[in-house]
C-alpha positions in Angstrom: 47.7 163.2 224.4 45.8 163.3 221.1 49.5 161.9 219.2 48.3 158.4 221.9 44.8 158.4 221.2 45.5 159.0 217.6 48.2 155.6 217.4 45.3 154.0 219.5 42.7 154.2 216.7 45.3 153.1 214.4 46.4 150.1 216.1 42.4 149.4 216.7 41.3 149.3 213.1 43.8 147.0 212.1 43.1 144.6 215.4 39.2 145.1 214.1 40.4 144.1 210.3 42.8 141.0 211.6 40.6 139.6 214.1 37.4 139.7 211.9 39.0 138.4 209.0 40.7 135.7 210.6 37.6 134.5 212.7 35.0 134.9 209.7 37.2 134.9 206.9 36.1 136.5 203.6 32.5 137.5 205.6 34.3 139.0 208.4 36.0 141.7 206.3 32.8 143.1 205.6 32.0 143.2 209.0 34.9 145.2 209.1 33.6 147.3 206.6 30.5 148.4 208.1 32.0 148.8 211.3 35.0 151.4 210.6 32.7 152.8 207.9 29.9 153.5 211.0 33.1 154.6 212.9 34.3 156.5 210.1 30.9 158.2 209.9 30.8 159.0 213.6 34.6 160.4 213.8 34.2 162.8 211.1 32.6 165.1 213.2 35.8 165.3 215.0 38.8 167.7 214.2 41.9 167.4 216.4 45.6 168.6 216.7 48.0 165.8 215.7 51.8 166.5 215.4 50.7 169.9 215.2 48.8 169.7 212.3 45.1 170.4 212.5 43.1 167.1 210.7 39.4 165.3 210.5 39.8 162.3 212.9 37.9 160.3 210.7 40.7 160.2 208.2 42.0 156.8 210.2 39.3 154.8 209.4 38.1 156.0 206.4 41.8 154.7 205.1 40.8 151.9 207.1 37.7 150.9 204.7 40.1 151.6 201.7 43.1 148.7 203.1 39.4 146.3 203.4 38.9 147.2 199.5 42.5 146.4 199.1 42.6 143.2 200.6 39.8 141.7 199.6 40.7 142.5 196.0 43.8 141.0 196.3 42.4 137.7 198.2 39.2 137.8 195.9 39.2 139.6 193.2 36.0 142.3 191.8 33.2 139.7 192.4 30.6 140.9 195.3 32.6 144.3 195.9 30.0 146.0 194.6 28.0 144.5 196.7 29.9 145.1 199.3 29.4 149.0 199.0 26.1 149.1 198.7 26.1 147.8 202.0 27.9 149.9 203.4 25.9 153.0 201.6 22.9 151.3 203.2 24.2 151.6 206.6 25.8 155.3 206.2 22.2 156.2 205.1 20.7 154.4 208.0 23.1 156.4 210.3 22.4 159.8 209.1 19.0 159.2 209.3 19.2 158.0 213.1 21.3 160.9 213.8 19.0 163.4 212.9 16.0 161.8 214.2 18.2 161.7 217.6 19.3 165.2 217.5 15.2 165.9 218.3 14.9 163.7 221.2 14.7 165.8 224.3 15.1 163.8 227.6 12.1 164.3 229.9 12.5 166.7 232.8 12.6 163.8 235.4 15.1 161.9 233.5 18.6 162.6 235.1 20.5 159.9 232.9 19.6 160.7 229.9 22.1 162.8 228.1 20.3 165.8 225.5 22.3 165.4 222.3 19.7 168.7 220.7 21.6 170.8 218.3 24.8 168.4 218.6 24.6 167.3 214.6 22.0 171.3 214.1 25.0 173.0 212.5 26.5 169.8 211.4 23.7 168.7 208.8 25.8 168.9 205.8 28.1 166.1 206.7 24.9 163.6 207.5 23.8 164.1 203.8 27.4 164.3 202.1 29.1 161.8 203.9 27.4 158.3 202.9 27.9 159.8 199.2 31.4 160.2 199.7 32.2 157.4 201.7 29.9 155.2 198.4 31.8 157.0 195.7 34.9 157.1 197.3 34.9 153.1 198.0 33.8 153.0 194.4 36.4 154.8 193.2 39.3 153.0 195.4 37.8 149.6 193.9 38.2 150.6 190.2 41.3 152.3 190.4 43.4 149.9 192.3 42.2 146.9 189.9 43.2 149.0 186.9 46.4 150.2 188.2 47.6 146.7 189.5 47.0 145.1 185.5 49.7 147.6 184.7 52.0 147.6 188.0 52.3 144.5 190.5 53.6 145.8 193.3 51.0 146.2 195.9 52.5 148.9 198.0 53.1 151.4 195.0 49.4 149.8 194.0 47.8 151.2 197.4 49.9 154.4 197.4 48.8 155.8 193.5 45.5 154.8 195.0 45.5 156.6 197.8 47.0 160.0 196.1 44.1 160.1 193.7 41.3 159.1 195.3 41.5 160.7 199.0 42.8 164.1 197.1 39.0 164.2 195.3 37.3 163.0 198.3 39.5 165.1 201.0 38.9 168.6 198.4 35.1 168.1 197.9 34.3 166.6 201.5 36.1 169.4 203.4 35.5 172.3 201.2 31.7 171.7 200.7 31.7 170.5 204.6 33.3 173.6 205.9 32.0 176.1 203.6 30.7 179.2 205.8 32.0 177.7 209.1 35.4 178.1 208.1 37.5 180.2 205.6 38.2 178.7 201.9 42.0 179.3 203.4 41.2 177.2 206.6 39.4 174.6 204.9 41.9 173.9 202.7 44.7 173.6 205.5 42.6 171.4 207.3 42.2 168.9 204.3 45.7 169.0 203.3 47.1 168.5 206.5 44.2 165.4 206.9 45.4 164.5 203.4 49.3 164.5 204.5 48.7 162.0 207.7 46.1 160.3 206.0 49.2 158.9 203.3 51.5 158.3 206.6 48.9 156.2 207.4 48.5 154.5 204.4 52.0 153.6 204.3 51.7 152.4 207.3 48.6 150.5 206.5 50.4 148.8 203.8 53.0 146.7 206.4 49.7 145.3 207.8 47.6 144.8 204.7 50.8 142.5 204.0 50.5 140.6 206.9 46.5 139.9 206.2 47.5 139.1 203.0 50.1 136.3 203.7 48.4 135.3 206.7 46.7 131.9 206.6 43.2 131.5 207.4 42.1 130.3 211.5 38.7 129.8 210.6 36.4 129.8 208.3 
């Protein structure tokens, strides 16, 4: 069951990337950006068994926001990107803060809809602070480093790939470390990000047939 719902969010990311970007063009891939980057945000939270391995659901579109960077390098080049992810470190901020502000509204007692989210993001305050730091640093980084290495090497897919191993390995080791610190074991943490770190390049490779296909793809509208 969580093997389908993990192939689901796959397949949705990419419908959100190729249906934003071919309705609104260069301005709909930012839309994409802030939407699996809120998604991103909100999955993280999340750790399930995939293929047996144990991983942070919000590996998938996290590697989501870096095939947006990719893209719109290759369609556009370095002009607005950085732009682009200040945006997006805006909105992670803007998040966090709405999440903890939430996590201290209790429903009133004659209220039978409301649903009490108190103490759901208590023991989970770390991630509200680290992640739009991350997520900023890590779209920073992905940015930089796939510009340089594609003056040197023009194949896209290798591109994406040498990307991918250097980037996610610092984000994946600080995030989950510092993240898990206390709640887990240094041992358990660690299996947790590798094995998020292993799918998370599966998924990359993956990523990279469709990244093609955007790529190639002629606009609908713009």
């Amino acid at each position: 069951m969580n093997e389908l719902l993990f192939i689901i969010i796959v397949l949705l990311t990419f419908l959100t990337i190729s249906c934003l970007s071919k309705i609104y063009g260069k301005q709909g891939l930012i839309y994409a950006l802030i939407v699996l980057d809120i998604i991103s945000f909100v999955l993280s939270f999340k750790i399930i068994e995939v293929f047996r391995l144990n991983i942070n659901l919000g590996i998938v579109p996290f590697i989501s926001t870096s095939s947006i960077i990719y893209i719109y390098l290759i369609k556009y080049g370095l002009k607005d990107i950085k732009k682009n992810e200040m945006i997006c470190l805006y909105t992670n901020v803007t998040i966090a803060i709405l999440l903890m502000i939430m996590n201290y509204m209790i429903p009133a007692i004659t209220e039978t809809i409301s649903i009490n989210i108190q103490g759901t993001f208590e023991h989970n305050y770390k991630i509200l602070i680290l992640f739009p730091i991350m997520m900023f640093l890590s779209q920073y980084l992905v940015a930089k480093l796939y510009y340089f290495v594609s003056q040197i090497q023009s194949n896209t897919s290798i591109c994406i790939i040498l990307t991918y191993i250097i980037t996610a390995l610092i984000y994946i080791i600080i995030f989950y470390i510092i993240y898990y610190i206390k709640a887990l074991s240094l041992s358990d943490s660690l299996y947790i990000g590798l094995s998020t770190y292993i799918v998370g390049l599966i998924v990359t490779i993956i990523n990279i047939v469709f990244i093609n296909l955007i790529v190639n793809s002629k606009k609908v509208l713009k």
